[in-house]
C-alpha positions in Angstrom: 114.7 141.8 82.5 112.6 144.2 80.3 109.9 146.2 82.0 106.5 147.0 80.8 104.1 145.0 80.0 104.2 141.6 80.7 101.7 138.1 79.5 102.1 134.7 79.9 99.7 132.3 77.2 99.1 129.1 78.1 98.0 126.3 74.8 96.8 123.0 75.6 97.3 120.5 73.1 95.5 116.9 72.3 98.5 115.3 74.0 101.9 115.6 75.4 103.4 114.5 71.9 101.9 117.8 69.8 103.1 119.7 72.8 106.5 118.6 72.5 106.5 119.3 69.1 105.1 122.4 69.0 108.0 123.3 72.1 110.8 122.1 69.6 109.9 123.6 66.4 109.1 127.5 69.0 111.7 127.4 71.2 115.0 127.8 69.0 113.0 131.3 68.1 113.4 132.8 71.8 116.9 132.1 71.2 117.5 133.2 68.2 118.4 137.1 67.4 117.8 138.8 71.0 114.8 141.5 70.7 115.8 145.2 72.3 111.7 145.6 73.1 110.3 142.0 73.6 111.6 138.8 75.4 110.3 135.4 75.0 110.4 132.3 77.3 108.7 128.9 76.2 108.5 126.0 78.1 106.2 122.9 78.5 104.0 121.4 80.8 102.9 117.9 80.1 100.2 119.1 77.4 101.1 122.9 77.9 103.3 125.1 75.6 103.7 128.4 78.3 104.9 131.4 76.8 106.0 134.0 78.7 106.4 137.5 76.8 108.2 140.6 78.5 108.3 144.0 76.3 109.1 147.3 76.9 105.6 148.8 75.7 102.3 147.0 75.1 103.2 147.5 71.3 106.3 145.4 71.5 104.1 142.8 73.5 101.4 142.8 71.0 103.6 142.5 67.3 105.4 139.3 69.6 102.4 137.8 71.0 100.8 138.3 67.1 103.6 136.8 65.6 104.2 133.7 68.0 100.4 132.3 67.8 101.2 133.4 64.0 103.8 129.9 64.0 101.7 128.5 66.7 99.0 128.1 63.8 100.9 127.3 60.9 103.1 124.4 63.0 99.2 122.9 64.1 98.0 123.2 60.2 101.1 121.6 59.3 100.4 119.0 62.2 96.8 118.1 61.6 97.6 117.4 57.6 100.5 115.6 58.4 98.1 113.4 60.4 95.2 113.4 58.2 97.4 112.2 55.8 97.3 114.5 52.9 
């Protein structure tokens, strides 16, 4: 466990199904490279995506936190043109 500063975000989403979607295309990022200052859980909760951030300083916490609602963003763009249609 890393210790310092600690946040846990919790998205709701229109439905279960852009949850789940949004949980596959995020999670294989937490495990992916392992981060020396920041740790990331993700998990879901019927329409929840919970992401649970521990870093060693509230800089570490803040460049992961920025950079996970970054993709968080671009996956719901991507989601509401897909759906729109074009």
């Amino acid at each position: 466990m890393i210790k310092g500063a600690y946040a846990v975000l919790r998205i709701k989403y229109p439905s279960e199904m852009e949850a789940e979607a949004a949980y596959r295309a995020i999670h294989p990022e937490t495990k992916g490279i392992l981060r020396y200052r920041t740790k990331v859980n993700v998990s879901r909760s019927g329409e929840y995506l919970i992401l649970t951030f521990e870093a060693r300083d509230t800089t570490a916490l803040r460049a992961s936190i920025n950079s996970y609602l970054s993709w968080i963003t671009a996956l719901k763009n991507v989601y509401d043109l897909l759906k729109g249609g074009g």
